[in-house]
VOLOTOR-175529 format. One record per residue (C-alpha): residue number from 1; z, y, x. Coordinates in nm, 3 decimals, always signed. Layout:
! VOLOTOR-175529
PT resi       z       y       x
PT  NUM       Z       Y       X
...
! end
This chain:
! VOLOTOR-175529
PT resi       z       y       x
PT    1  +4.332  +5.132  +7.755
PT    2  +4.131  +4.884  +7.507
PT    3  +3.948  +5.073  +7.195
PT    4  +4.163  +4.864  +6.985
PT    5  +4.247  +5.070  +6.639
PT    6  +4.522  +5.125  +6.520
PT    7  +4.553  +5.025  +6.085
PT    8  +4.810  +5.087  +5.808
PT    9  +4.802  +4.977  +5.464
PT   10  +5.031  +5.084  +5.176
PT   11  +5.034  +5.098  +4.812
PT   12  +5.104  +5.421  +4.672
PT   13  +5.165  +5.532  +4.338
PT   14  +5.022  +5.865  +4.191
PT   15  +5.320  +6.087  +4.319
PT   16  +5.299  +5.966  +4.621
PT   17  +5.525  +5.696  +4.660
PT   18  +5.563  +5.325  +4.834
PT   19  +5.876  +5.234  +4.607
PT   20  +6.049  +5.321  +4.289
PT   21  +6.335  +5.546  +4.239
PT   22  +6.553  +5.218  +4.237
PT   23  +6.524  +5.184  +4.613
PT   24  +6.301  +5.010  +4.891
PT   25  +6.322  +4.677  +4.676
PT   26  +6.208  +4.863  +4.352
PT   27  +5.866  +4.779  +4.337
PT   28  +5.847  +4.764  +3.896
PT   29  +5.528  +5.079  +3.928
PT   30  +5.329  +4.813  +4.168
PT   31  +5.416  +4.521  +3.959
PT   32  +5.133  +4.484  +3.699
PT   33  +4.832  +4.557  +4.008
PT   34  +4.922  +4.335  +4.300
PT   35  +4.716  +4.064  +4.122
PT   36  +4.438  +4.196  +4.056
PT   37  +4.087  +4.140  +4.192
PT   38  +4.066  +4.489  +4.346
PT   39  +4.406  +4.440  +4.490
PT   40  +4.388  +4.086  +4.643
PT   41  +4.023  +4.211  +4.796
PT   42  +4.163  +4.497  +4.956
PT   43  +4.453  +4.280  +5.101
PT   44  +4.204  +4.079  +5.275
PT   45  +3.959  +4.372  +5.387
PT   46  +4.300  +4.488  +5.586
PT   47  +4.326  +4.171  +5.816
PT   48  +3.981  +4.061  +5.874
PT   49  +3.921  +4.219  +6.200
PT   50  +4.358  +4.280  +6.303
PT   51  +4.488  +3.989  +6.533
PT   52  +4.846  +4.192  +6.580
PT   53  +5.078  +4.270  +6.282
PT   54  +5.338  +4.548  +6.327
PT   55  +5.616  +4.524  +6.061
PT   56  +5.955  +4.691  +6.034
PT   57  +6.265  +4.442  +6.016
PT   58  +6.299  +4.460  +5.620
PT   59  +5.937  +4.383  +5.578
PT   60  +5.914  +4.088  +5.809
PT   61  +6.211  +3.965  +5.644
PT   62  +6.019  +3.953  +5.303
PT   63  +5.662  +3.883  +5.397
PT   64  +5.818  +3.599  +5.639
PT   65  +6.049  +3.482  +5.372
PT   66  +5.752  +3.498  +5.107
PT   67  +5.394  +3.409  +5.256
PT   68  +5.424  +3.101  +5.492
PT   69  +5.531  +2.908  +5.164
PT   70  +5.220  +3.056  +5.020
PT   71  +4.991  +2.957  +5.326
PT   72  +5.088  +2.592  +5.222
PT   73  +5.019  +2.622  +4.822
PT   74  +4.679  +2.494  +4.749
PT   75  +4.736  +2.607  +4.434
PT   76  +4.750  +2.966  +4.551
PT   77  +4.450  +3.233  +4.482
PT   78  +4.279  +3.146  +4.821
PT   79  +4.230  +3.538  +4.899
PT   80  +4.653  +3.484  +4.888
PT   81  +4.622  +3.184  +5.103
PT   82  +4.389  +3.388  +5.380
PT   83  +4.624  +3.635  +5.365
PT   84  +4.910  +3.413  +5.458
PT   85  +4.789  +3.199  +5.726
PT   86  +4.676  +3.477  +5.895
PT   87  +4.998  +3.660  +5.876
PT   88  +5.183  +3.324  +5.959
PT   89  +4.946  +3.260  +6.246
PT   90  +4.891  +3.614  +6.428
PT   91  +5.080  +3.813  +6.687
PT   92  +5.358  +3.951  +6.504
PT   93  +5.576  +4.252  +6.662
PT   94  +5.861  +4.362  +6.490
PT   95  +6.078  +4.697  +6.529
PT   96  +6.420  +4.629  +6.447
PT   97  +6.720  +4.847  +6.615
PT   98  +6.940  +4.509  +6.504
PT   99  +6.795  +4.201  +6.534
PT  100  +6.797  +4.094  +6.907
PT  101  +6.588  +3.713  +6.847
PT  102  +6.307  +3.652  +6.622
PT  103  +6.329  +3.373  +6.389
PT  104  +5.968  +3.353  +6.315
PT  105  +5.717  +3.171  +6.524
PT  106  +5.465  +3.399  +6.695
PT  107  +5.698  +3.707  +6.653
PT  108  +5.852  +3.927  +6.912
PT  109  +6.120  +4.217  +6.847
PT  110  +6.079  +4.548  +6.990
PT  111  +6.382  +4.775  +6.982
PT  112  +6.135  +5.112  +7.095
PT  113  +5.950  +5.421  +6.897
PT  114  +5.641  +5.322  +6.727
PT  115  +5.414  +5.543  +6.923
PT  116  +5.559  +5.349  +7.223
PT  117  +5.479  +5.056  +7.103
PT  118  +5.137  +5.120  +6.957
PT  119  +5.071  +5.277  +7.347
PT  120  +5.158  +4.907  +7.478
PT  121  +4.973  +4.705  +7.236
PT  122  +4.680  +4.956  +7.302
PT  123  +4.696  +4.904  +7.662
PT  124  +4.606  +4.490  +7.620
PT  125  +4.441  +4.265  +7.381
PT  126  +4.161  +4.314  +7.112
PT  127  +4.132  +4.334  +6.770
PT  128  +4.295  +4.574  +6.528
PT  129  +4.637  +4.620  +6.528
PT  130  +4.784  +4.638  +6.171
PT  131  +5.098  +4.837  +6.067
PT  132  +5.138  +4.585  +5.762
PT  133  +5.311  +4.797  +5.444
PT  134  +5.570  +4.945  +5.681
PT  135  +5.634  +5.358  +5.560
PT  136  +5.931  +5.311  +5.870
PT  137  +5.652  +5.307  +6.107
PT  138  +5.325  +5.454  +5.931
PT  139  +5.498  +5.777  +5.910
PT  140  +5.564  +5.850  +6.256
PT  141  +5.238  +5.701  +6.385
PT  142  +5.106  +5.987  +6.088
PT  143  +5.292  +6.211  +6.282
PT  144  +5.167  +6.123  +6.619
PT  145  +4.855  +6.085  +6.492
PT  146  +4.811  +5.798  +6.636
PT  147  +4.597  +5.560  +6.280
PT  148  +4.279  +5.527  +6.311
PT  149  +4.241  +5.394  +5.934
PT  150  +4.445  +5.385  +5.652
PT  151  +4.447  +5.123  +5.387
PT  152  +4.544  +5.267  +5.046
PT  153  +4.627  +5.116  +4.701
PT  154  +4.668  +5.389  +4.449
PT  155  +4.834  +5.271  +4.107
PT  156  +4.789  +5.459  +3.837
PT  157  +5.179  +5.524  +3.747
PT  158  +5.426  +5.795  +3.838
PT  159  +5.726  +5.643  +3.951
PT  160  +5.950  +5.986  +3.962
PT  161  +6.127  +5.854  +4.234
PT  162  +6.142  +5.693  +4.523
PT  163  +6.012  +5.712  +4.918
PT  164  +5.737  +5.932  +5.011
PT  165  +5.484  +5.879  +5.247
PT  166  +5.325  +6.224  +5.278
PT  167  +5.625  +6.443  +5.422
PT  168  +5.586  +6.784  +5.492
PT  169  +5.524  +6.884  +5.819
PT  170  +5.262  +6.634  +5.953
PT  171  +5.039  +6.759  +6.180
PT  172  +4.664  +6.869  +5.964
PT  173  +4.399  +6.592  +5.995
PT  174  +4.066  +6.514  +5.828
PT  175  +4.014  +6.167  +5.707
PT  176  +3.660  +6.051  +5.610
PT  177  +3.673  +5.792  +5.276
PT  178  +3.448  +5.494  +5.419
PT  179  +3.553  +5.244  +5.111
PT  180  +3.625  +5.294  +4.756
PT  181  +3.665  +5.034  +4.447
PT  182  +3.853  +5.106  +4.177
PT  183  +4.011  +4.796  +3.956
PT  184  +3.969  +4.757  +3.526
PT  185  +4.404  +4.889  +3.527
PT  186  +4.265  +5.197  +3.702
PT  187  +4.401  +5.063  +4.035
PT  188  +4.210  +5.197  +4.325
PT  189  +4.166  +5.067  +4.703
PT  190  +4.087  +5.308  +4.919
PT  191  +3.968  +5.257  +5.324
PT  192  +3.981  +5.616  +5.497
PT  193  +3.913  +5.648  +5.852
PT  194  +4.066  +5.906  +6.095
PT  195  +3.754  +6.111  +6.188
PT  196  +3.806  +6.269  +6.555
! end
């Protein structure tokens, strides 16, 4: 077993949740923060020391369909452009029960529970291992407990609605706040890490 940790980042809003009420593409609440200085920060804080991304299928469809065009803007906010060659040029793993092939370089798909595939990625390698904005696979590595940090963005809207990333039912844990910074909108990052 390597010490590799295991990371998750989300944006939440202040009830709690990683989408609007109009689904997982409803994203309006997160809208007017992803572009801010606090927010573009934290999303480089979350990759600087991961070398393995862990998405869910509907993710890697949109990050893979979005950020390798951005990787190649040089017009791009270059804390965008980190972002995206990274994610274009790391290990990616995907859990999908349905696709069979990847059809992004550097990606394999994983048809197995998260905690089993956390366990394998554990077991070689270095570097953190990043559950990139997937709720399909934070929640039952929360479960498990099986994160060692937890990247938050907390916007400052109630969306009413929506998917939840706190169910009830999780097993208790104690979480020690190692990063705070909190944006002009009212848009906070957040790093907590998993104290054992």
């Amino acid at each position: 077993m390597t010490s590799r940790k295991v990371t998750a980042n989300l944006s939440l809003t202040l009830d709690g949740r990683y989408h609007g009420p109009g689904g997982p593409g409803d994203f309006a609440p997160f809208v007017p923060y992803v572009t801010t200085d606090v927010a573009r920060d934290h999303m480089n804080r979350i990759w600087e020391n991961a070398t393995t991304a862990l998405l869910g299928r509907i993710n890697a469809e949109g990050f893979l369909g979005y950020w390798p065009s951005v990787a190649e803007d040089d017009n791009a906010d270059p804390r965008d452009r980190g972002y995206a060659k990274w994610l274009v040029d790391t290990e990616k793993v995907v859990l999908s029960t349905t696709l069979t092939d990847s059809p992004w370089g550097r990606t394999r798909v994983v048809n197995a529970p998260a905690a089993d595939v956390v366990a394998d990625l554990k077991a070689t390698g270095a570097g953190d291992i990043l559950v990139n904005s997937s709720a399909s696979i934070i929640k039952p590595l929360l479960a498990a407990d099986l994160l060692d940090r937890l990247y938050l963005m907390i916007f400052p809207e109630i969306a009413g609605g929506g998917g939840r990333l706190f169910d009830d039912g999780l097993p208790a844990t104690k979480w020690t706040l190692t990063h705070q910074e909190t944006g002009a909108l009212g848009e906070m990052a957040m790093v907590y890490d998993r104290a054992r």
